[in-house]
N, C-alpha and C positions, 0 to 999 in steps of 0.2 A: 795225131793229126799229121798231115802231110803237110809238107812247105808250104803249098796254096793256100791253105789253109789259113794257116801259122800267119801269111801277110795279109791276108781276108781280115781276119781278124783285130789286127794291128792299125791298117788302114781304117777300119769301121769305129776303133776305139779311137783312133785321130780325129779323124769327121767327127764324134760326139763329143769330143774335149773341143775343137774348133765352135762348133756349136754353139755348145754351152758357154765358150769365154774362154775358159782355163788353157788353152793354147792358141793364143793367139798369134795373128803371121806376123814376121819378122819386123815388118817395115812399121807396123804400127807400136811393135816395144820400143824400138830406135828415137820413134818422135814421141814417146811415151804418150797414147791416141787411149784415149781409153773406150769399152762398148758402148756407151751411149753418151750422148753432147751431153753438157750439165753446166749448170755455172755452179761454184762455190766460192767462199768466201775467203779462201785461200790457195793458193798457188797448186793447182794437183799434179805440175809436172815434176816439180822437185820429188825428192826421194825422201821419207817413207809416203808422205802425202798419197802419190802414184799406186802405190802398192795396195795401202787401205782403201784408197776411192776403185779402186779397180775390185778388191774382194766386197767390198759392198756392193758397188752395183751386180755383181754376178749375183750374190747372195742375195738381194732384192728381188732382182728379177727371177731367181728360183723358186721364191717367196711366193710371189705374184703368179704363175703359170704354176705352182701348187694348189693354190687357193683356187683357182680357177677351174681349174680340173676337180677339187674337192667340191666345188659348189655346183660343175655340171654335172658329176654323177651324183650327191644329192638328191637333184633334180629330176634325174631319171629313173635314182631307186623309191622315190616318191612315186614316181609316174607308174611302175614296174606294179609297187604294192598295191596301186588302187587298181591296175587293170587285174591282179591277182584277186583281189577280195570279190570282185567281179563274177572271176570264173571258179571262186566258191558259190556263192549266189546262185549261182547257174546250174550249179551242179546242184545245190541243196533243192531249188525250184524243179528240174529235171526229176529230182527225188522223193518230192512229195507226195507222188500216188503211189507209194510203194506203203501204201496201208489199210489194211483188211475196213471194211465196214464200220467193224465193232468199234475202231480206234478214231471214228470221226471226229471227235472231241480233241483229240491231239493231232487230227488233219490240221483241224484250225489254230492251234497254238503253233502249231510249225510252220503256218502261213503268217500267222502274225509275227514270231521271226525271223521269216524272211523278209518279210514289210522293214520292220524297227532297221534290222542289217543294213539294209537298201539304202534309208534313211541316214543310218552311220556312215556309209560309205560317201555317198553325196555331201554331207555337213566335211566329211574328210577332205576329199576331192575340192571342196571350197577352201576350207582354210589352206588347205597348200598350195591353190591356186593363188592365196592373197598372198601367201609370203612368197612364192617365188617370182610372181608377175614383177616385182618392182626391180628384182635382182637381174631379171631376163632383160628388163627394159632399160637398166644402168650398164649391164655387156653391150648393148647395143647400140647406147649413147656414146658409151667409151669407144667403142670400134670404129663409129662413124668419125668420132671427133680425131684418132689416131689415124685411121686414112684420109682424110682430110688435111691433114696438118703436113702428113708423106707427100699426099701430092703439092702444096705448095711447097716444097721443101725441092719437090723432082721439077718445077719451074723453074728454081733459082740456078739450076746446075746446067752445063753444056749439054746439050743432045748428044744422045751416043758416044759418053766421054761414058772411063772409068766411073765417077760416082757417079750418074746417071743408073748405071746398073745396077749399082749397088743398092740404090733405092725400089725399082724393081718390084725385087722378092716380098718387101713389106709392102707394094702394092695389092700385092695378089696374095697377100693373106686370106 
């Protein structure tokens, strides 16, 4: 790799340790700030306190944006299977006159077949629309309730001050 390269690289691994927590900027190790406000039940700016609240919360929130992502694609390879079984369906129904006179008796068992599949598919497509409706509609209480809470949070602060901005970005999530 060439120099460009070499700092491309290094910088983009900065930005994603920044990111994520694990490098955090100067000024907030100094007043030991940790990434997310919390109350606890003992002093977290003292030393080890500081250390452990800060690898948990990272590890939490790692947690969390795991699951979350586990649970959208879930969601989708659910979504993916049934429009697959679909366009089996479609293709076995497109398939069905591919048979001679004589086999008429198994025209019909291959229609009926494709009936019952139909049938499977739809009872499918239900039940994972019941499990995941409740899961779709608690992201969506949770997000609302988490922008909500940001924006009174971007009231209490100075307009166009530093933490003003900083608030922001969790705006516009």
């Amino acid at each position: 790799m060439t120099k460009f390269d070499w700092k491309l690289t290094i910088r983009s691994n900065i930005l994603k340790l920044k990111i994520a927590g694990l490098w955090p900027e100067d000024k907030s190790v100094k007043e030991h700030r940790l990434p997310f406000l919390a109350w606890y039940p003992f002093n977290e700016k003292k030393s080890p306190f500081y250390e452990i609240t800060y690898i948990y919360q990272i590890v939490s929130i790692s947690f969390i944006a795991m699951t979350t992502l586990s649970i959208n694609t879930l969601i989708a390879a659910l979504n993916m299977y049934i429009a697959a079984q679909f366009d089996i369906l479609c293709d076995d129904l497109r398939n069905l006159r591919n048979v001679t006179d004589a086999l008429s008796a198994d025209f019909n068992v291959r229609l009926i077949n494709c009936v019952n599949h139909h049938k499977e598919i739809l009872r499918f497509a239900e039940d994972s629309n019941k499990f995941f409706n409740w899961i779709v509609f608690l992201q969506f209480f949770i997000s609302a309730i988490s922008i909500g809470i940001t924006m009174f949070q971007l009231t209490m602060v100075d307009p166009l001050s530093s933490e003003f901005f900083l608030f922001c970005p969790l705006v516009w999530q």
